[in-house]
C-alpha positions as CSV (number, residue, x, y, z in Angstrom):
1,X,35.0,-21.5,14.2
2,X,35.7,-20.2,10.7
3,X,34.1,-15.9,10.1
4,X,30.4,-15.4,11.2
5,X,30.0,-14.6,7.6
6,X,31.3,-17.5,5.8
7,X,30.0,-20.1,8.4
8,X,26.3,-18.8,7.5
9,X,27.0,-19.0,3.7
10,X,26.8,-22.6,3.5
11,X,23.6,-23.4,5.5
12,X,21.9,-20.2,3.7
13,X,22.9,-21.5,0.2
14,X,21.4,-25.1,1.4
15,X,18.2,-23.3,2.5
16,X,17.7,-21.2,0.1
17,X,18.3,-23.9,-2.8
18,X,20.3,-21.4,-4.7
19,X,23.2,-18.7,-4.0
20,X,23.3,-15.6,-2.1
21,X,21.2,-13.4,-4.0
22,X,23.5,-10.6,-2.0
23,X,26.9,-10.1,0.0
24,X,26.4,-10.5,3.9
25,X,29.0,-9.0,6.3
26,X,28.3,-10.1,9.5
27,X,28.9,-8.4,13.1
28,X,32.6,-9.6,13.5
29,X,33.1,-8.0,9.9
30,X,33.6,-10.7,7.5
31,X,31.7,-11.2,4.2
32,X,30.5,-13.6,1.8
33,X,28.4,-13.9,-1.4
34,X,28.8,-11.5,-4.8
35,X,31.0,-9.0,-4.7
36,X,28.7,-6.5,-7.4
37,X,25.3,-6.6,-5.6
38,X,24.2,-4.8,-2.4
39,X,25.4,-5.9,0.8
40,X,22.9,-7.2,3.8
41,X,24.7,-5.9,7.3
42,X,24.2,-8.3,10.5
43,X,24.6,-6.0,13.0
44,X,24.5,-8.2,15.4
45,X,23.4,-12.2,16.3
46,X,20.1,-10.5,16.8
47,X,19.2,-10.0,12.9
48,X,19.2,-14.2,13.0
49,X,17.3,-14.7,16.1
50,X,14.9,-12.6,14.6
51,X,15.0,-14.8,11.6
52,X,14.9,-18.3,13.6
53,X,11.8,-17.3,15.9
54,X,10.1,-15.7,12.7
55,X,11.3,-17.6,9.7
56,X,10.7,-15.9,6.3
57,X,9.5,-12.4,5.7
58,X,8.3,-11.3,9.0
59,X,11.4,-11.9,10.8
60,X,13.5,-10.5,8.1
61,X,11.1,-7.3,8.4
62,X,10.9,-7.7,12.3
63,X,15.3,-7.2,12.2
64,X,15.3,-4.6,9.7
65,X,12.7,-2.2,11.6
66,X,14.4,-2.7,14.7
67,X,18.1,-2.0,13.0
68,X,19.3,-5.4,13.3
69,X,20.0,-5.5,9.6
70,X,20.7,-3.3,7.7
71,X,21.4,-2.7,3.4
72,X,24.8,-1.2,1.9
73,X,23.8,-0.2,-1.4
74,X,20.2,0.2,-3.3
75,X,17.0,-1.3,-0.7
76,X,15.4,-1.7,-4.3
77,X,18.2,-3.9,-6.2
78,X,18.5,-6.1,-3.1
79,X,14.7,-6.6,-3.2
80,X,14.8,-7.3,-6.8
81,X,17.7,-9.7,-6.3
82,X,16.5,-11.5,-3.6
83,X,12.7,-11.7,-5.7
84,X,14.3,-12.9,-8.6
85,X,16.2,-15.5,-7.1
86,X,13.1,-17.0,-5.4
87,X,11.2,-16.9,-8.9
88,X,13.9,-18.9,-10.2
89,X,14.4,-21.4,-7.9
90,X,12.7,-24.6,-9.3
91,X,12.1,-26.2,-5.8
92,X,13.8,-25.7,-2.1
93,X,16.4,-29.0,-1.0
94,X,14.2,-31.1,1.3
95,X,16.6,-31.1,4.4
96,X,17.8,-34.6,5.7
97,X,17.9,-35.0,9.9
98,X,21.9,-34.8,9.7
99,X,21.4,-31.2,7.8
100,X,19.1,-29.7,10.2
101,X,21.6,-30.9,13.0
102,X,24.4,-29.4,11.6
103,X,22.1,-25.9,10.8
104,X,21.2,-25.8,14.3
105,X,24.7,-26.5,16.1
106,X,26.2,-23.5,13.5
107,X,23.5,-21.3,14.7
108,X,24.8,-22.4,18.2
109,X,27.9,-21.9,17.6
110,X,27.6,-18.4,16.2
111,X,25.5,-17.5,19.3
112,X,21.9,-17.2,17.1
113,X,19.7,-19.5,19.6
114,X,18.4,-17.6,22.2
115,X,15.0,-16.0,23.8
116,X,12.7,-14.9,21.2
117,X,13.4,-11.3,20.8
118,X,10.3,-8.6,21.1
119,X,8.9,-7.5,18.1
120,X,9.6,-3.5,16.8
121,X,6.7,-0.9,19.2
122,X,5.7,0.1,15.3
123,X,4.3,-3.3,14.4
124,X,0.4,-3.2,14.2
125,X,-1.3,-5.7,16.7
126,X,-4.9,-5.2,16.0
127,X,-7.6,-7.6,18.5
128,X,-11.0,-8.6,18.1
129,X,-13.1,-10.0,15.1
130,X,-11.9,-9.2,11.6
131,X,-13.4,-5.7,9.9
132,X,-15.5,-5.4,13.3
133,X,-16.4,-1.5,13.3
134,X,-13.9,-1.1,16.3
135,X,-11.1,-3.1,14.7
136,X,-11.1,-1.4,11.5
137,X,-11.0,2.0,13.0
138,X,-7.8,0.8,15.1
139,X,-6.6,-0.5,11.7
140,X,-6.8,2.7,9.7
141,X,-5.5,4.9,12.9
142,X,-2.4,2.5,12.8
143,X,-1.6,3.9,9.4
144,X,-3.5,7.1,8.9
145,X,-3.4,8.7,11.9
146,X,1.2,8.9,12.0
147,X,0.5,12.9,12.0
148,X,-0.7,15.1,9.4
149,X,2.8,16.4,9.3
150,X,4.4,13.4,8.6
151,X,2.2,12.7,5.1
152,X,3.2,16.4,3.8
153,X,7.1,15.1,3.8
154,X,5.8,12.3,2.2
155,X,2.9,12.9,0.0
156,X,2.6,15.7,-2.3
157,X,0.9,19.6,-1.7
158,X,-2.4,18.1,-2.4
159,X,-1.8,14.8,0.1
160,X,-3.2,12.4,-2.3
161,X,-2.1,9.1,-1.2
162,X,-2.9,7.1,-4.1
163,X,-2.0,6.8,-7.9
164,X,-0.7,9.5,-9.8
165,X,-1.2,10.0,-13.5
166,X,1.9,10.6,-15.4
167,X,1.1,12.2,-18.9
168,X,4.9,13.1,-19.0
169,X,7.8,11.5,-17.8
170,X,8.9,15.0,-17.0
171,X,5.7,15.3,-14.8
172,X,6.7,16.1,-11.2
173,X,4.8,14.4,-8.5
174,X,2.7,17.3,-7.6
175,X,1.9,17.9,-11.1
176,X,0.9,13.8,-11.8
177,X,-1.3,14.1,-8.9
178,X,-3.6,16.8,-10.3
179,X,-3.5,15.6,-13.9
180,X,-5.2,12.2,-12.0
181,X,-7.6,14.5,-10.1
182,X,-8.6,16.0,-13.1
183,X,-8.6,12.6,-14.6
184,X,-11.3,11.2,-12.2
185,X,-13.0,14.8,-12.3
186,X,-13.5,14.1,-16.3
187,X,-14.6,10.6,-16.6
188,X,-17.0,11.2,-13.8
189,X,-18.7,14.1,-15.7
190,X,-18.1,16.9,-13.1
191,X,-20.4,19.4,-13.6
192,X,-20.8,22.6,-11.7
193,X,-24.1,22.0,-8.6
194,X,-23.7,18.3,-9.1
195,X,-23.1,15.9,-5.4
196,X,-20.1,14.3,-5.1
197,X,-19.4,11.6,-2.4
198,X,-15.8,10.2,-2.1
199,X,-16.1,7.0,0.3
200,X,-12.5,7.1,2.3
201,X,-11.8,10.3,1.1
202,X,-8.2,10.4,2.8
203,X,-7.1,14.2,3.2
204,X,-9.5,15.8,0.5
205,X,-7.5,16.1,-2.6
206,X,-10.6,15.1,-4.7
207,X,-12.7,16.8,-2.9
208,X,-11.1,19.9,-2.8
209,X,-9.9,20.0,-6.3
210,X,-13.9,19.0,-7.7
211,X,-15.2,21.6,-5.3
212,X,-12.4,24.3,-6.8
213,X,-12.7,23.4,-10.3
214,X,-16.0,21.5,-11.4
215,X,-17.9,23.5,-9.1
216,X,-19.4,21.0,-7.0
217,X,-20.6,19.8,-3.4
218,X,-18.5,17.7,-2.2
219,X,-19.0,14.8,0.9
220,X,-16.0,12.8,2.3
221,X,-16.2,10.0,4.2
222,X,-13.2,8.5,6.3
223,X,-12.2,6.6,9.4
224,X,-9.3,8.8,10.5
225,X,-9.7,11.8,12.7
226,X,-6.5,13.0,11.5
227,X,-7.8,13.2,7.9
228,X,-11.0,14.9,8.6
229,X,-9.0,17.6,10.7
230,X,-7.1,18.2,7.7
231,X,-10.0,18.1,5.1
232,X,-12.0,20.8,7.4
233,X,-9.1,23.3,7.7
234,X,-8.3,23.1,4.2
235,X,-11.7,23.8,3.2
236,X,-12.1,26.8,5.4
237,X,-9.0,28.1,4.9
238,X,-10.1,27.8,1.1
239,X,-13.3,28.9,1.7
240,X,-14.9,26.1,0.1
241,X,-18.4,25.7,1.8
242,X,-19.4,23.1,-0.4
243,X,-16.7,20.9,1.3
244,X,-18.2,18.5,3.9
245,X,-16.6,15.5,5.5
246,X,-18.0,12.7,7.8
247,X,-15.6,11.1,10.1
248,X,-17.6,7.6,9.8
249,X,-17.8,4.0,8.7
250,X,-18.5,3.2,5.0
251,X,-21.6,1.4,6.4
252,X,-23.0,4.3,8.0
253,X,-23.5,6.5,5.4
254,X,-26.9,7.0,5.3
255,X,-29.7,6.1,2.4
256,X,-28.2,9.8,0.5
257,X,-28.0,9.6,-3.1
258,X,-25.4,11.2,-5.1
259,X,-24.9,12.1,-8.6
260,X,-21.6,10.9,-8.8
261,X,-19.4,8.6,-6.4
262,X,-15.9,8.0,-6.0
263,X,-13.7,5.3,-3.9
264,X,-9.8,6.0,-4.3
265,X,-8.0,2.5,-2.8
266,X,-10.4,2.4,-0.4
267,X,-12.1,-0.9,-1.4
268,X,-8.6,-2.6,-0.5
269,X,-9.8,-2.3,3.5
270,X,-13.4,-3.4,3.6
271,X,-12.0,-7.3,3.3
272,X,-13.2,-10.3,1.3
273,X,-16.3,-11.4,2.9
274,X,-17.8,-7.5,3.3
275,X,-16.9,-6.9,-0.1
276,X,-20.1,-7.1,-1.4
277,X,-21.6,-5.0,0.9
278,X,-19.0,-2.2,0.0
279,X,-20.2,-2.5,-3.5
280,X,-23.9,-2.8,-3.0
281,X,-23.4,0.8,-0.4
282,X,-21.9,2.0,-3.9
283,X,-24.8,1.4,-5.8
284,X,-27.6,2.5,-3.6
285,X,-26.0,6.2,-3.0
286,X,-25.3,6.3,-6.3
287,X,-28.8,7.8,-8.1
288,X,-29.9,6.4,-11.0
289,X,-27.9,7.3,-14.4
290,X,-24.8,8.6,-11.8
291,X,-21.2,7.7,-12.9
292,X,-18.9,6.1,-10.2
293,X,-15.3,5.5,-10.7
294,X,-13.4,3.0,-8.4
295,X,-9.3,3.1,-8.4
296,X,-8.5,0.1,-6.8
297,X,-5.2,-2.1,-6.4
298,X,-5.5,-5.7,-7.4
299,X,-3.8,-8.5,-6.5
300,X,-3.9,-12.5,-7.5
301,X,-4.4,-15.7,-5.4
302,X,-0.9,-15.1,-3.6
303,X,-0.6,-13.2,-0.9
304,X,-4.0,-11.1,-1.3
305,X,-2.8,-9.2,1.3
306,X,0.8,-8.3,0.1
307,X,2.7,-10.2,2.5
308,X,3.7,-10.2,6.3
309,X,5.8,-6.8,6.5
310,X,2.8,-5.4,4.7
311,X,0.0,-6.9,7.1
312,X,2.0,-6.6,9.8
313,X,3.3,-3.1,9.8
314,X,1.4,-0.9,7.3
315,X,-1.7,-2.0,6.1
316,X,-3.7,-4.8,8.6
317,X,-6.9,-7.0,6.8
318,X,-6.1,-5.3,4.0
319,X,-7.7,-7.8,0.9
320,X,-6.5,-6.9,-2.7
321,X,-8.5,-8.9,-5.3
322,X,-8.3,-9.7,-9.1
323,X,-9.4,-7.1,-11.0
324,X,-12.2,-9.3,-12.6
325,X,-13.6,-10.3,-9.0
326,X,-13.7,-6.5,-8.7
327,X,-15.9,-5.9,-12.0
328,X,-17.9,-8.9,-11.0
329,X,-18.5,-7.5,-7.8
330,X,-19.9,-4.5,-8.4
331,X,-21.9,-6.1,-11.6
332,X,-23.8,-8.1,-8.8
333,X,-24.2,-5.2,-6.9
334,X,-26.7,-3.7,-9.7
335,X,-23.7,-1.7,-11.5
336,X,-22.6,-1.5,-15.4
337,X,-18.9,-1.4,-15.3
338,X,-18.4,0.8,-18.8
339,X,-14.4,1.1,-18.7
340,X,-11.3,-0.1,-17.1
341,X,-8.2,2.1,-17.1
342,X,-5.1,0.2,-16.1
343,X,-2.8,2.4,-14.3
344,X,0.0,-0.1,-12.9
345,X,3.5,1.8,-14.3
346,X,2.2,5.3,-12.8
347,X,2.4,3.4,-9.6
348,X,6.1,2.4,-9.6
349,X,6.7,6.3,-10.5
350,X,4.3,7.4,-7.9
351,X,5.8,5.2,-5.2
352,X,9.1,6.4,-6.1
353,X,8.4,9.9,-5.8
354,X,7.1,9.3,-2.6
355,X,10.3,7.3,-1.3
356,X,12.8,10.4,-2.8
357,X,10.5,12.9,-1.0
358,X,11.0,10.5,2.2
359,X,14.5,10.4,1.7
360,X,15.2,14.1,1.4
361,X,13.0,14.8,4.6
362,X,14.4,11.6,6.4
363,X,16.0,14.0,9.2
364,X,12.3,15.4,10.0
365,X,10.6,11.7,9.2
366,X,12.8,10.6,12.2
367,X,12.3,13.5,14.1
368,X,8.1,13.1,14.1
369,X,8.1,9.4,14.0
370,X,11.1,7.9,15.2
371,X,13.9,5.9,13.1
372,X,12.3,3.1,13.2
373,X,9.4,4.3,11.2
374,X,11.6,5.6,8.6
375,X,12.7,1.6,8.4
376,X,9.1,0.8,7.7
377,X,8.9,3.3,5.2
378,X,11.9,2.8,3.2
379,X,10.8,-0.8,3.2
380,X,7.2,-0.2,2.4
381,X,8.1,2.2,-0.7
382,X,11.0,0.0,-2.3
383,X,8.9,-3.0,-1.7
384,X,6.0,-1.2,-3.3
385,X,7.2,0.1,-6.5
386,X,8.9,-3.2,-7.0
387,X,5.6,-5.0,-6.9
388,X,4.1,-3.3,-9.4
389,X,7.2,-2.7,-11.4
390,X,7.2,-7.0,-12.2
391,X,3.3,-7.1,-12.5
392,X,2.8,-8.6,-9.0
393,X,0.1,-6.0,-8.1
394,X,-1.5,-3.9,-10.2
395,X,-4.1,-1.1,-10.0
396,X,-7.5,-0.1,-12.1
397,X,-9.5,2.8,-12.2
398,X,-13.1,1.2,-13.0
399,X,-15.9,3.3,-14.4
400,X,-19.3,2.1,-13.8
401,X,-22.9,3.1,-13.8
402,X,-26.2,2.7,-12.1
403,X,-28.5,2.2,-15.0
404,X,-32.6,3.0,-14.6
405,X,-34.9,0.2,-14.1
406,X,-35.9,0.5,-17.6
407,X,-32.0,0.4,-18.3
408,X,-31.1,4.0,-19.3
409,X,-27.8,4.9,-18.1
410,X,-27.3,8.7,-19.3
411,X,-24.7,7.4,-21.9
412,X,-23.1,7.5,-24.1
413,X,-20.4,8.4,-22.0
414,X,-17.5,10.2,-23.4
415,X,-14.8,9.4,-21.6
416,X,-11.4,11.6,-21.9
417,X,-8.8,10.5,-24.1
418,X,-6.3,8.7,-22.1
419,X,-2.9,7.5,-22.7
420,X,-1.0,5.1,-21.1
């Protein structure tokens, strides 16, 4: 039996229609592919069984979580590699009977065939009918609710959890997170005694920040106890009044109208086929003439809902959508979309922030939420920024009105200059 390494090359090469995109080294320590790129480490026969039980992306996820596999060199480049290997392969070999034999007595060989091995505890395993009230709140608790002290390693002083707005390159996480608070602030039109509802309001950064420095009254609305917690001791210990947060569905918000309305990547949760009720609730609490502003990922016809690690381990149901389906939506809803701000390079900046603030506390990460989660993580972040670095998701503020009957809709609206 030649090295574990090199007697996997050949059938890998054969599936894959192409070669290695990255060095192996196997659990008896040899090694094959490219020398220069990152190296993928089988810890042990597990990494394949993993793979053979769960061919494709979930059971390379399903290994990595659970330390099976692991990455010598940059997650990111190996990602890339393995992307852009995929993209270039014109078609995959259509295996004869004799190949598939010969695959499955090497897998023998090397000891790969065996029971199916448990999925990692931290993959999500939601029940019950899609974006039922109970499921989605078991959904966003999966995610949301890790710890409040986990997201401040992560996330910046603020806790926004969503895209940043670099004016400068020089900008520092923190700093792009307020320049996009202020950014959503402006084109909405913040004025000081105006009502401001934020539909999945996260941990409050808008809130907060338009209740500190436009001088409004602000109402949140989100699905995670942990978030509201956060939102209500921040407020207080601000002593910001004004602040008010709902721990409640998006479709229990009540017939309210507001002046102005914001949804930060919230619209991403509410699925497909309750889209249009997410955008008509946007509409009716909006009052006539009010200014809403929608950031929102978007996503074409493949993999809507970014892929099997990502639906099985961060972000369940979750439903991105072109950005036109998007405008269309909310145009049938009653709404006059009046700008879109594409904001898809801040993201690959934002996310990477976020991964170099994960790496720096990764001794505390594993500490609150085990070493395993820090897997997820690192995979979720280099993953992420990848995405939207080669224009596979992108992500859209949206400005949009609720005009009068008669069709006034307190324009012209004088947006801020933007750049980039």
């Amino acid at each position: 039996m030649p090295p574990a390494a090199t007697a996997l090359a050949e059938p890998l090469t054969r599936l894959l229609g192409t070669e290695l995109p990255v060095r192996l080294r196997a659990w008896d320590g040899s090694t094959a592919g490219p020398a220069d790129a990152p190296t993928v480490v089988l810890r042990s026969r597990r990494a394949l069984r993993h793979v053979a039980w769960s061919p494709g992306e979930l059971g390379l996820a399903r290994a990595y979580v659970a330390g099976e596999i692991e990455v010598d060199g940059d997650l990111t480049d190996a990602l890339r590699r393995c992307w852009h290997s995929a993209r270039e392969r014109v078609s995959r070999p259509e295996l004869g009977l004799r190949e598939r034999v010969a695959i499955l007595r090497t897998a023998a060989r090397l000891g790969v065939l065996g029971p199916r091995p448990a999925p990692p505890a931290e993959e999500a395993r939601p029940t019950g009918a899609l974006h039922t009230r109970r499921r989605d709140r078991a959904v966003i608790a999966h995610h949301y609710d890790l710890g409040n002290d986990f997201y401040r390693l992560v996330l910046d002083p603020a806790m926004a959890y969503s895209c940043a707005y670099y004016r400068d390159p020089r900008d520092s996480l923190g700093t792009a997170q307020r320049a996009k608070l202020d950014l959503v602030c402006r084109k909405l039109g913040l004025r000081p005694g105006m009502r401001l509802l934020d539909v999945g309001c996260g941990w409050g950064a808008l809130l907060l920040h338009a209740a500190e420095h436009y001088g409004v009254r602000a109402t949140g609305v989100t699905l995670s106890a942990a978030q509201a917690d956060h939102v209500r001791a921040e407020a207080a210990r601000r002593a910001l009044a004004e602040v008010t947060v709902l721990l409640r569905d998006y479709r229990d918000v009540g017939d309210e109208r507001f002046d102005a309305v914001a949804s930060l990547e919230m619209g991403e949760h509410v699925g497909a086929e309750h889209y249009p009720r997410y955008a008509a609730t946007l509409y009716r609490v909006l009052r006539p003439e009010g200014r809403m502003l929608l950031q929102q990922m978007s996503r074409g016809a493949v993999a809507p809902g970014g892929g099997a690690f990502i639906e099985s381990y961060i972000a369940p149901d979750m439903t991105m959508r072109p950005v036109g389906d998007t405008v269309a939506a909310l145009e049938r809803a009653g709404l006059e979309v009046r700008h879109v701000h594409a904001l898809r390079e801040h993201y690959v900046r934002t996310i990477r922030d976020w991964a170099d603030r994960l790496e720096h506390h990764r001794d505390e990460v594993v500490a609150l939420a085990g070493a395993a989660r820090l897997r997820v993580w690192r995979l979720y972040l280099a993953g992420g920024a990848l995405a939207f670095e080669e224009n596979r998701m992108g992500v859209h503020q949206i400005i949009a009105v609720r005009p009068t009957t008669d069709g006034r809709s307190g324009l012209p609206l004088e947006l801020p200059e933007v750049t980039g």
